[in-house]
N, C-alpha and C positions, 0 to 999 in steps of 0.2 A: 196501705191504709191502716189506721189507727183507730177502733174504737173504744174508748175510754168510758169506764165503768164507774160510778160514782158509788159509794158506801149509805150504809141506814140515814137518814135524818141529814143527808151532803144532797149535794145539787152539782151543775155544772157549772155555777159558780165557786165552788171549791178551788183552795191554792193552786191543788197538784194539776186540774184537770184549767186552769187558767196558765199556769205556767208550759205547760205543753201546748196547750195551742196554740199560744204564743209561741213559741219555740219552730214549731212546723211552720206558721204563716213568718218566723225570719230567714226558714230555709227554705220558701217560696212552696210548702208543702201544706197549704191551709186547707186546701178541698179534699187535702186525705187524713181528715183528722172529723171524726161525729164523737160527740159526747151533745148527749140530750138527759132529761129529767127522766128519773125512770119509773114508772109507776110504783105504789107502797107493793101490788101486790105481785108477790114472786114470779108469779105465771104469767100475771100482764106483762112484766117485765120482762122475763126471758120470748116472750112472744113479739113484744113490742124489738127486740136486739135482733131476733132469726131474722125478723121482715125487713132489716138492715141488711144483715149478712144475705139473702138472698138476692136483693139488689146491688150488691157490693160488686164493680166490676173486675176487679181485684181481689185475690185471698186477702184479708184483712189479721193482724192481729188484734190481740183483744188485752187490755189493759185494764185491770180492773184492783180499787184498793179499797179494802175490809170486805164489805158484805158484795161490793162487786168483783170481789176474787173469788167468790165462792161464785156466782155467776158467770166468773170467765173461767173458771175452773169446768162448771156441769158445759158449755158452750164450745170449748176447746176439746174436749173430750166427744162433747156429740159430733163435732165438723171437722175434725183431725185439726186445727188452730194452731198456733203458737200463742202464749200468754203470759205474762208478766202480772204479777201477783204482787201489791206491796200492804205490808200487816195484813195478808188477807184473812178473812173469817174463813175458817173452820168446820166450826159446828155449829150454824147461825140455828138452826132449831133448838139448839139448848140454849146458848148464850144470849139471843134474846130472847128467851119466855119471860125474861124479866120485864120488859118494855111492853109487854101487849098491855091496850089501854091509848088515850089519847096523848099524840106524840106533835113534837116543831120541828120543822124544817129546822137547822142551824142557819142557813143562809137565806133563805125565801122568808122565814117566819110562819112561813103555812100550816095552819095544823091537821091533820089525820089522824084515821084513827089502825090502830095494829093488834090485827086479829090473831086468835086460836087458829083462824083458817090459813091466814101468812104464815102461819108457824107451821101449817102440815104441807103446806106446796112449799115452804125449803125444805121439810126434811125428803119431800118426790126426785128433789134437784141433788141428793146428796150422791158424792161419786166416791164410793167406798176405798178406790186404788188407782191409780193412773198406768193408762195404759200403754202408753211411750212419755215416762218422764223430762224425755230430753227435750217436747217441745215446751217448756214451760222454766221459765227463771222466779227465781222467787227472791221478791225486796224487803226484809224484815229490818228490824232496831228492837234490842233487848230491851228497852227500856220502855215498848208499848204499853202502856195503863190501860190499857181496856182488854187487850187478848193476849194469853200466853204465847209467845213468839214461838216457844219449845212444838206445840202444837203444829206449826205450820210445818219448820223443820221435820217435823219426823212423817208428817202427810206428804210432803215433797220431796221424801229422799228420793237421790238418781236426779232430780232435776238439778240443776245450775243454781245454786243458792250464792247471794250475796248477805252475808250475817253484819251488822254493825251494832258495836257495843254504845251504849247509851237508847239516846234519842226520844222518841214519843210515838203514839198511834198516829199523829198526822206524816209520820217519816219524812224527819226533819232533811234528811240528807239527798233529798227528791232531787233538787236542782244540779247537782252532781251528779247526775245519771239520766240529761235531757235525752244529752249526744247516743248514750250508751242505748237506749232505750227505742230511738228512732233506728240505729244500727241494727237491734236484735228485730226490730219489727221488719225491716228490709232484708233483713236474713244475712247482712254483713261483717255480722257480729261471728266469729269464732262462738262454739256450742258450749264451753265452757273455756273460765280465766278464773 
C-alpha cells in the first residue's frame, strides 16, 4: 500500500499524487493506493494519516512531496516505514513563517487560514536524524525554486538519494519513476542503484 502525501496549499488533486493513482489502478493496484486532503493543521494531519496507518492491513509506504515529506519523514520514523521523499521540506517551521496569514488551495481554490500555532506543531514533528536511513529514498531536482535541495541532501545522508540536475519544486521527472516508486514501496526495489 501507498500512502501519498500531498505538500502546503496541494491537494489530491495534484499531478504527482494523480499520475500515481493512475499508475496503481493500470497495475490493477488501485485499493492500495489513499491520498486524501489533509487538514491545514499539522496535528490534524499526522492524526488524521496514523488512523490510516492503523487500519492499514498491510505495512504501507508513505510517499510524501514537499511538506508531506516532512510528514512521511516524523511518520516513517515513528512506525519503522519506508518513505520516498520528493523536494521534501525540511525545515517547514522556518521556511513557512512566511505564509502564516490567509492562504488558497492551488487546486481546490479553498481558502484557510495558517497559524503561529501550525508553525509550532511542525516544529513538535521535527525529526532531528534518522534513525535507519536506509528505509527512506529521497527524490530531489536542483532546480527546485521554492527549497534548497542541498538541505535535503545533507538531512538524508545514508539514505538512497536520486539527485537530478535541472527541474522545478513540482519534480518534473515524476513520471520516470511510477514503476521505480511502486518497486521501492513492495520492497522489490534493490536498497540502493
Amino acid at each position: 500500500m501507498i500512502i501519498y502525501l500531498h505538500g502546503f496549499r496541494s491537494s489530491p488533486a495534484s499531478e504527482k499524487a494523480r499520475l500515481l493513482a493512475r499508475h496503481m489502478a493500470s497495475r490493477g493496484m488501485a485499493d492500495r493506493f489513499w491520498c486524501e486532503q489533509l487538514p491545514v493543521s499539522p496535528r490534524q494531519a499526522i492524526e488524521m494519516v496514523e488512523d490510516v496507518l492503523a487500519r492499514s492491513p498491510k505495512t504501507p509506504t508513505l510517499v510524501g512531496s514537499s511538506l508531506g515529506g516532512y510528514y512521511a519523514t516524523y511518520l516513517a520514523e515513528k512506525h519503522d516505514l519506508r518513505a520516498i521523499l520528493i523536494n521534501p521540506a525540511v525545515v517547514p517551521h522556518e521556511t513557512l513563517a512566511r505564509f502564516v496569514g490567509p492562504q488558497t488551495n492551488v487546486y481546490t481554490g479553498e481558502t484557510f487560514e495558517f497559524t503561529r500555532e501550525h508553525i509550532a506543531e511542525l516544529d513538535q514533528l521535527n525529526v532531528p536524524q534518522l534513525s535507519r536511513p536506509e528505509r527512506f529514498w529521497l527524490l530531489v531536482e536542483t532546480g527546485d525554486e521554492v527549497l534548497d535541495y542541498r538541505q535535503a541532501v545533507q538531512k538524508y545522508a545514508g539514505a538512497r538519494q536520486t539527485v537530478i540536475e535541472g527541474g522545478d519544486h513540482s519534480f518534473r521527472h515524476f513520471p520516470d519513476f511510477l514503476d521505480a516508486i511502486v518497486e521501492f514501496a513492495e520492497g522489490t526495489m534493490p536498497a540502493q542503484s
